[in-house]
C-alpha positions, 0 to 999 in steps of 0.5 A: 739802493732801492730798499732805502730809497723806498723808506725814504719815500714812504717815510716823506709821503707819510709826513707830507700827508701827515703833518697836516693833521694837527693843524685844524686843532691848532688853528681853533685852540688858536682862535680861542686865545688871541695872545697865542696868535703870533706863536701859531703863525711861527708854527705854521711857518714851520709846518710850511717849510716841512710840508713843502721839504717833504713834498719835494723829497716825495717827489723826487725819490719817487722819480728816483724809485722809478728810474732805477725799477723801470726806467722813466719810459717804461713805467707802470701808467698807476705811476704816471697817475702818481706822479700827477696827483703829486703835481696836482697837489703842489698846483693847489698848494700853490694856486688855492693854499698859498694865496688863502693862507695870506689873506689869513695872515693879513687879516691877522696883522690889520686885526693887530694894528693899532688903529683897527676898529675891528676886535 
């Protein structure tokens, strides 16, 4: 049983980490070709929706690694340090990311209204 849940969490460690990689040379081939916005928003909803999956699933396979090895008690402190810089990155995802992220998809829609001077 732990075997497994260990690759599921190295495994969702390594694509909450890693999906985000390729996101800076999608924003600037993005940025480079105005009519490619609409998609680029589209996957980085995507890129969203597997950030915030795989970050759960880090997180709670990692609870689960835990109380299976030591007991939640009685874990090493290097897993409590873990545990916090987990929860410290979904804060800043939160607090930082989230609201930074729509005031770029709201500067992209007024961009696109109609009525915008601004091109």
């Amino acid at each position: 049983m732990i075997l497994p849940l260990k690759v599921v969490h190295i495994a969702a460690a390594a694509i909450w980490l890693g999906h985000k990689i390729l996101i800076p040379r999608d924003v600037r081939r993005s940025i480079r070709d105005p009519a490619s916005v609409q998609s680029f928003f589209s996957r980085m909803k995507r890129a969203e929706r597997l950030g915030i999956g795989s970050g759960v699933v880090t997180l709670l396979s990692g609870v689960g690694l835990v109380q299976l090895v030591w007991g939640l008690t009685k874990a090493p402190w290097r897993i409590y340090v873990g545990l916090v810089a987990v929860l410290a990155m979904f804060v800043v995802g939160a607090v930082l990311a989230r609201p930074a992220w729509n005031r770029i998809e709201f500067g992209a829609e007024v961009r696109r209204h109609p009525r915008c001077r601004v091109r």
